[in-house]
C-alpha positions as CSV (number, residue, x, y, z in Angstrom):
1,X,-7.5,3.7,24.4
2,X,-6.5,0.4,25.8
3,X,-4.9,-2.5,23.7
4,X,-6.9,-5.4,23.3
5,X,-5.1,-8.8,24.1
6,X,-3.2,-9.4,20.2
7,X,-3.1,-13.1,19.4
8,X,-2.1,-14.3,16.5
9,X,-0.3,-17.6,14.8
10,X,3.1,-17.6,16.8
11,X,4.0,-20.6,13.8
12,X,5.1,-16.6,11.7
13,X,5.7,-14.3,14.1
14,X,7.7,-12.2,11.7
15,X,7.0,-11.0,8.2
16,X,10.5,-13.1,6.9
17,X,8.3,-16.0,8.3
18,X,5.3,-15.1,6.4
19,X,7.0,-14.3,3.1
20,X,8.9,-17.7,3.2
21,X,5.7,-19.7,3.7
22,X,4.0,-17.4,1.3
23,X,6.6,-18.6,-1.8
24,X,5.9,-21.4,-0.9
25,X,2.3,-21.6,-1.6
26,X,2.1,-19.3,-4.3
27,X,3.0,-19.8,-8.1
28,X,6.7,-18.3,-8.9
29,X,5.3,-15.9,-11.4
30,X,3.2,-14.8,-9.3
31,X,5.4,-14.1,-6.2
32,X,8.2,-12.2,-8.7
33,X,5.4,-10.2,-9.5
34,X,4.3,-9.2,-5.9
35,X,8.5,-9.2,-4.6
36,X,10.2,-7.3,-7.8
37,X,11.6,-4.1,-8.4
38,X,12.9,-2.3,-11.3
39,X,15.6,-2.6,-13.2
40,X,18.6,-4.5,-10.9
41,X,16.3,-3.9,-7.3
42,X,18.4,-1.6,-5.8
43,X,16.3,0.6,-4.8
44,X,13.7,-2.3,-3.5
45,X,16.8,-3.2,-1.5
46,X,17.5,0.1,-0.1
47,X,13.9,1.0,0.9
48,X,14.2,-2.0,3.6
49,X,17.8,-1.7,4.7
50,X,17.5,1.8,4.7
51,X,15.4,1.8,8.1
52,X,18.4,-0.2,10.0
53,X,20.0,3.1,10.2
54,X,17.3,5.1,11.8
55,X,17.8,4.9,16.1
56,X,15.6,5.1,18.6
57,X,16.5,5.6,22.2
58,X,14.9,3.8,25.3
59,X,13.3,5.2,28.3
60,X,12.9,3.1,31.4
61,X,12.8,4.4,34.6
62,X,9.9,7.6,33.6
63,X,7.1,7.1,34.9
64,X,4.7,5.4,32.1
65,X,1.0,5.1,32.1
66,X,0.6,2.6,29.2
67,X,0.2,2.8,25.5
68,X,-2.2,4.0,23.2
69,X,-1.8,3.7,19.6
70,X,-5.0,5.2,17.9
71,X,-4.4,7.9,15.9
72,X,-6.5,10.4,13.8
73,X,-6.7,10.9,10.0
74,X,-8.6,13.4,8.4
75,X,-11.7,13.3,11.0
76,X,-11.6,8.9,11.6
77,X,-10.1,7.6,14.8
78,X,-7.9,4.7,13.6
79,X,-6.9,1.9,16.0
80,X,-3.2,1.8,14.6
81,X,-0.7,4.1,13.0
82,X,-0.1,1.7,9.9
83,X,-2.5,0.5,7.0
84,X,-2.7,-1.2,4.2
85,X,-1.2,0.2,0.6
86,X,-2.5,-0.3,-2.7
87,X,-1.3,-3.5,-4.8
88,X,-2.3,-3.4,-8.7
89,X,-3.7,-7.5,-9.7
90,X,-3.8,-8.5,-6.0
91,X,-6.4,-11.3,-6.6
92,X,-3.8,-12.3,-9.2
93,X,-1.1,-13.1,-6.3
94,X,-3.8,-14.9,-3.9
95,X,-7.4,-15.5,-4.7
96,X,-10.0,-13.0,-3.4
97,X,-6.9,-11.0,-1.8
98,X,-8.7,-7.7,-2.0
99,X,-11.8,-8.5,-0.2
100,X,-9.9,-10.6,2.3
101,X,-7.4,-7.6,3.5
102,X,-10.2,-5.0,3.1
103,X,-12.5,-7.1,5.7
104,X,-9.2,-7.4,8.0
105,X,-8.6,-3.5,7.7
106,X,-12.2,-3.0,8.6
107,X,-12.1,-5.5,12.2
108,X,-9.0,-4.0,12.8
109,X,-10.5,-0.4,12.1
110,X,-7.5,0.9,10.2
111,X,-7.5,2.0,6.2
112,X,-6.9,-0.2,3.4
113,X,-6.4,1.4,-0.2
114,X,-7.7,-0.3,-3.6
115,X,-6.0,0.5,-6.2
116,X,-7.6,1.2,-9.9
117,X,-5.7,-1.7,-11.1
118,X,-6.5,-4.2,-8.6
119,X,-9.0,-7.3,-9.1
120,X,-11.9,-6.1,-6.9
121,X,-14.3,-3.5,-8.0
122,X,-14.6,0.1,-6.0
123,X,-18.1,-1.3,-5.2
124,X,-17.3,-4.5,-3.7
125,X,-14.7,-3.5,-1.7
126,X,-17.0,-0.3,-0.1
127,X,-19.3,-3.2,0.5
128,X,-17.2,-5.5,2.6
129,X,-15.6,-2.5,4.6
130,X,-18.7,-0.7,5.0
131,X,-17.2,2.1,3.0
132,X,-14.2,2.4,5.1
133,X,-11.6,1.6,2.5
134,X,-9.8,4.4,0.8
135,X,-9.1,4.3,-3.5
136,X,-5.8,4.7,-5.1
137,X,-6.8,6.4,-8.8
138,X,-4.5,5.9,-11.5
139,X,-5.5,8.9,-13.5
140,X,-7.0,8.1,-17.0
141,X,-5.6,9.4,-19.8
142,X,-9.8,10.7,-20.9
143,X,-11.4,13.0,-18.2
144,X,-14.3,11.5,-19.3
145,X,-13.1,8.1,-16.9
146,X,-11.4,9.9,-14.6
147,X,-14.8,11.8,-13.9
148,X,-17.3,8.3,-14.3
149,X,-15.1,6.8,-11.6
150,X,-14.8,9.9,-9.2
151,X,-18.7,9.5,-9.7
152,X,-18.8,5.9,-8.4
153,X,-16.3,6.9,-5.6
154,X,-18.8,9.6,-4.8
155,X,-22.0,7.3,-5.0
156,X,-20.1,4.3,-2.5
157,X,-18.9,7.5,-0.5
158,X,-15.2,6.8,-0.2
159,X,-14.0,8.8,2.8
160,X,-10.0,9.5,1.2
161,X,-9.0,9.6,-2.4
162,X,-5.4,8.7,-3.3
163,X,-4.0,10.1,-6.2
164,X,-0.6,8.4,-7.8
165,X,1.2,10.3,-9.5
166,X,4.4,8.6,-10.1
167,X,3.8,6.2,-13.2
168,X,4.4,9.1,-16.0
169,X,6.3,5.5,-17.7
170,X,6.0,1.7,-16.4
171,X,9.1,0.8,-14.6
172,X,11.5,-1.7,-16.3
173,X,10.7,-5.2,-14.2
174,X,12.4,-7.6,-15.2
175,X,10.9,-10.7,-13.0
176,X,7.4,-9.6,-15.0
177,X,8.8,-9.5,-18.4
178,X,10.7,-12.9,-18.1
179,X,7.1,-14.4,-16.5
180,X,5.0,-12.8,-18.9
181,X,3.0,-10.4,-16.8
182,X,4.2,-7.5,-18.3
183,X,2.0,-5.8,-20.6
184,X,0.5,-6.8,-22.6
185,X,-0.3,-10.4,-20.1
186,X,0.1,-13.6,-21.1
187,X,0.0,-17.0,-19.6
188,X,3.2,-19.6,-20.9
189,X,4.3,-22.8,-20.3
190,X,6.1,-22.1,-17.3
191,X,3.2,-20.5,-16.0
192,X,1.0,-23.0,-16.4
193,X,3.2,-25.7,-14.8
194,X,3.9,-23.3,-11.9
195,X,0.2,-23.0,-11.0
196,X,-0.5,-26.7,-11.3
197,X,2.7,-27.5,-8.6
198,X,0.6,-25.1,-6.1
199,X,-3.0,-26.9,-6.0
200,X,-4.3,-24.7,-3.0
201,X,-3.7,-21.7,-5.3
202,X,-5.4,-22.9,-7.9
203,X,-8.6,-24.8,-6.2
204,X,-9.2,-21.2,-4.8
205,X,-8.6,-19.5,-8.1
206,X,-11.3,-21.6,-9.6
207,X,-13.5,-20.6,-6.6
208,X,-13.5,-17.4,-6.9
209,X,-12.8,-17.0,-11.1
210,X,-10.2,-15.4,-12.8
211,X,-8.8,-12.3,-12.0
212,X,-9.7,-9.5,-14.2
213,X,-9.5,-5.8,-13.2
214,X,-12.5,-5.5,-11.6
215,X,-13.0,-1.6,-11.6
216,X,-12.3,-1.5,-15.1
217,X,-15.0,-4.3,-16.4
218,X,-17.7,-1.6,-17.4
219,X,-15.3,0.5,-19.5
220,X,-13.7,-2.4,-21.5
221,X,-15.6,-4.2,-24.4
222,X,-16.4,-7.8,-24.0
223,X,-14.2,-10.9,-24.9
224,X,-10.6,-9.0,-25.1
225,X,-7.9,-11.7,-25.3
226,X,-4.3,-10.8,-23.7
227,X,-2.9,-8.2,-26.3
228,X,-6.1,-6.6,-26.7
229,X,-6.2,-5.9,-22.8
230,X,-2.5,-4.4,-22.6
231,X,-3.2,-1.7,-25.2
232,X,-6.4,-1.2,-23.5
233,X,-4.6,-0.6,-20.6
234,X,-1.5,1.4,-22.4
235,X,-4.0,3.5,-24.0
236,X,-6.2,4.3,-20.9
237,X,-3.3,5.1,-18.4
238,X,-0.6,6.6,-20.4
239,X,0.3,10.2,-19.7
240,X,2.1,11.7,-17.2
241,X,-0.1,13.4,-13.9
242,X,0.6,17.4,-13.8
243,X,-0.5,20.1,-11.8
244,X,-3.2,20.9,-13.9
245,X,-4.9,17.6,-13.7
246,X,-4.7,17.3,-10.1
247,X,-6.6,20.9,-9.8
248,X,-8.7,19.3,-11.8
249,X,-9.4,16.8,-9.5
250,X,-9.5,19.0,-6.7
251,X,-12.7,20.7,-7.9
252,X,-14.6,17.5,-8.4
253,X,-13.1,15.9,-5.2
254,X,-14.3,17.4,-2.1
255,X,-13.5,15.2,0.5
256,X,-9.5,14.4,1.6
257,X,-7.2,14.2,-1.3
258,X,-3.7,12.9,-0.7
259,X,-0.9,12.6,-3.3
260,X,1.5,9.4,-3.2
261,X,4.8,9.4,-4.6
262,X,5.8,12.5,-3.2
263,X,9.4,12.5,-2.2
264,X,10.6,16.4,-3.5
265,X,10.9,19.4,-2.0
266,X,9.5,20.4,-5.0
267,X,7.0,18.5,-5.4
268,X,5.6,19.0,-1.4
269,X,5.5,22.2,-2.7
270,X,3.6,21.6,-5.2
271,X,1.1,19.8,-3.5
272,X,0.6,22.4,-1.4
273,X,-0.1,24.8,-3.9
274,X,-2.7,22.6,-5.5
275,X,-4.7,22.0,-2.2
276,X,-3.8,18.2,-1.3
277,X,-4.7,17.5,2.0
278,X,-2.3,15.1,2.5
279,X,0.7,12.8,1.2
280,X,2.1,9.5,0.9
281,X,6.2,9.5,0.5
282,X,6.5,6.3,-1.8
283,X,9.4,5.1,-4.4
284,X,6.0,2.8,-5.6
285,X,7.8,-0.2,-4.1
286,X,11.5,0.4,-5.7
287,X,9.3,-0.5,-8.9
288,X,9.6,2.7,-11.2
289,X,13.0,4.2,-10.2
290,X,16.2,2.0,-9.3
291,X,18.4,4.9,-8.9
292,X,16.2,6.8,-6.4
293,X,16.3,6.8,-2.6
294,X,14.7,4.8,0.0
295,X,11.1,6.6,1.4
296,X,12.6,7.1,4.7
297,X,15.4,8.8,3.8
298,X,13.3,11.1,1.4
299,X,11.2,11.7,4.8
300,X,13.9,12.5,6.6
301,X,14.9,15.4,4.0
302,X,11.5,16.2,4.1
303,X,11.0,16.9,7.8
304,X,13.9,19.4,7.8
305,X,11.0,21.6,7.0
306,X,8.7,21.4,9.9
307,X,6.1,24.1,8.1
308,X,5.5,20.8,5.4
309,X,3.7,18.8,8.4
310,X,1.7,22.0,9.8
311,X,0.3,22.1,6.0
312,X,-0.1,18.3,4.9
313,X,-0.8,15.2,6.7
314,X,2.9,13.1,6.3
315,X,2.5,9.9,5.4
316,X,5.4,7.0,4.4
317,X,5.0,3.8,2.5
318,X,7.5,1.3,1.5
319,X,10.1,-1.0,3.1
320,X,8.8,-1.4,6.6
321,X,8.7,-5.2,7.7
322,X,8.1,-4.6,11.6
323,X,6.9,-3.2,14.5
324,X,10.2,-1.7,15.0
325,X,10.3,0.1,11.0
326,X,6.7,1.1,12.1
327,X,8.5,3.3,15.0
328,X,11.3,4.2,13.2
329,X,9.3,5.9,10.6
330,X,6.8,7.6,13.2
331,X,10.0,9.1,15.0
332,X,11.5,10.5,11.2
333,X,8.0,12.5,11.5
334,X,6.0,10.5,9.3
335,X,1.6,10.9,10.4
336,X,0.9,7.4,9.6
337,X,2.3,5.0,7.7
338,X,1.3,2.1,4.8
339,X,2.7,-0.7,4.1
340,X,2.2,-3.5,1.0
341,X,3.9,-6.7,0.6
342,X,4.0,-7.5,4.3
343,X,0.2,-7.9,3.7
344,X,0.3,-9.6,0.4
345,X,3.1,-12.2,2.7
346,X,0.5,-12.6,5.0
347,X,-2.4,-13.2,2.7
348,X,-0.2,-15.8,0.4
349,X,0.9,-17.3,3.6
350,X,-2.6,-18.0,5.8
351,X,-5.4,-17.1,3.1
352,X,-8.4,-15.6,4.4
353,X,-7.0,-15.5,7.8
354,X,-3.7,-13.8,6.5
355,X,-4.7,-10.2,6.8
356,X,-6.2,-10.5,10.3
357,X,-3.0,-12.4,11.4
358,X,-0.9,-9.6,9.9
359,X,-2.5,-6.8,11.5
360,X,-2.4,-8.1,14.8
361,X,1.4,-9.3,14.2
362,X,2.3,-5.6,13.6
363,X,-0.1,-4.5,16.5
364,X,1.8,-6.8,19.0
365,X,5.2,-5.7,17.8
366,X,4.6,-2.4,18.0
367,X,3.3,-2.2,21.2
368,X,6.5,-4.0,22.4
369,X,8.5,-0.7,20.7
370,X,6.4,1.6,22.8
371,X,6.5,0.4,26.1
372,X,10.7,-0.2,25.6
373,X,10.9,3.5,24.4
374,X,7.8,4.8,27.0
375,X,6.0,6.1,24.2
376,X,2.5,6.6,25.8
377,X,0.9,7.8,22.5
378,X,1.9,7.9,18.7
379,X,2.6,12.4,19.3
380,X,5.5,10.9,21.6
381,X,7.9,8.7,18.7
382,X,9.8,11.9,17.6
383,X,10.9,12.5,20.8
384,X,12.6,8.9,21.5
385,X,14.8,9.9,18.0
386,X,18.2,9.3,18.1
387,X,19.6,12.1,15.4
């Protein structure tokens, strides 16, 4: 399908532009809680610089009948091959962040995931995307949760379930343990002082209330203060995800079930067996594992085994920051891919107008990849590989 004409403000043309103005707007604990890693960062580091080394060649004198970059997933023409990944406490790190990326996803007409833990509820969100927007589950420890919220996914009729499976512990931050947000929560001095130096952050945190985890309301008793809330939250997602619980899921679920944080042999394998439609190659943000590799370069071992793609829909998210990344990963092999922060940038940058701004940032940047490499369509990236 044609490209319509992209516009958007050439003032951050870039996601480094957008993450600059974006610190600068929102409170320092929050932005170390949406830019950390784990441990020392390296592998936040890695999962960006990682892409510099993946090539792609040019193509200019073939004849080229102009791009198209819709692709399909799991019946639903999108209009991109990128959307946008689930962030835990999103509202948290902007006001209203949730519903404003999940509106943007839907005008764009590609996927945006809400996670369990972020600060809209399942029904919201299916409300402002029209039931477009995919859900991230962070499985419960009690089957009894797990099943009521499959039940409300069900009743909202949410087209993909996501199902992470690589938080068996919480990864060591330490930006959210010096700030406070670790669990359980808590508001200090420096916290306090941080939000009143960023006055647009805070008028529209008073507009639209405090952030709370919005799925979670109707299964938490009333009036919890800040310790009360982390062992609710230790207590209802502690325990590691097996095989056995995702069959589980599989026979309640019967739409498209993907698995993210799949970056094993073994564990492809594994999804496989257990009838995943799909997966999402993810390191979680370089937020649970410092010594573990980059996403790309667990694609890459991945996609030495072209009978994984014939079987599961390949997807990648983590350390892309451009149009360019976008490619690179599409070339590796990956289906489609997801991205996070760059969003989060966007959305602390321009508020409500940040996610629509994003999307067509990436949009216009990636066009500019395909027409250099004379990749008509998103089936052609592998080809223009440079190995």
């Amino acid at each position: 399908m044609p490209i319509e004409k992209l516009t958007y403000n050439p003032n951050y043309p870039s996601v480094k532009d957008l993450k600059k103005r974006a610190k600068a707007r929102m409170p320092k604990f929050a932005f170390d809680y949406l830019e950390g890693g784990c441990n020392e960062e390296l592998n936040l580091s890695r999962s960006e610089t990682d892409y510099h080394d993946v090539l792609l060649q040019p193509s200019y004198l073939k004849k080229f009948n102009g791009i198209d970059m819709s692709t399909t997933l799991f019946g639903h023409r999108y209009d991109a091959p990128f959307g946008i990944s689930p962030i835990g406490l999103q509202g948290l790190m902007w006001p209203n962040a949730p519903e404003i990326l999940a509106k943007a996803a839907f005008k764009h007409n590609v996927p945006y995931i809400l996670s369990t833990v972020s600060t809209s509820s399942i029904e919201r969100i299916a409300e402002v995307s029209e039931g477009q927007a995919w859900f991230q589950l962070y499985h419960p420890t009690e089957n009894t949760l797990r099943d009521d919220i499959l039940r409300r996914l069900e009743a909202v009729q949410c087209p993909v379930l996501v199902v992470l499976v690589d938080v068996p512990s919480f990864g060591l931050r330490y930006r959210e343990i010096k700030s406070g947000l670790s669990m359980p929560p808590k508001m200090n001095i420096s916290n306090i002082f941080q939000a009143a130096i960023r006055p647009t952050w805070g008028i529209e945190t008073l507009r639209h209330g405090i952030p709370s985890f919005a799925t979670l309301k109707p299964y938490m008793e009333k009036g919890l203060d800040m310790t009360q809330l982390g062992k609710f939250m230790n207590k209802t997602f502690t325990g590691r995800v097996d095989t056995d619980k995702i069959k589980a899921i599989r026979d309640k679920w019967k739409g498209p079930m993907v698995l993210k944080g799949i970056t094993t042999e073994e564990d492809i394998k594994a999804s496989i067996a257990v009838g995943a439609d799909g997966i999402i190659v993810s390191n979680h943000g370089g937020r649970q594992i410092d010594a573990g590799e980059s996403t790309i370069v667990s694609l890459r071992k991945l996609m030495a085994t072209p009978t994984y793609q014939e079987k599961l829909t390949m997807m990648i998210d983590g350390g892309m920051r451009s149009g360019p990344d976008i490619g690179r990963a599409l070339a590796t092999g990956a289906d489609f891919t997801f991205m996070g922060r760059p969003f989060m940038y966007g959305v602390g940058a321009l508020g409500k107008k940040g996610g629509d701004h994003t999307i067509s940032m990436f949009k216009a940047q990636l066009k500019q990849v395909m027409e250099q490499l004379s990749c008509e369509q998103i089936a052609d990236f592998p080809e223009t590989l440079i190995r």
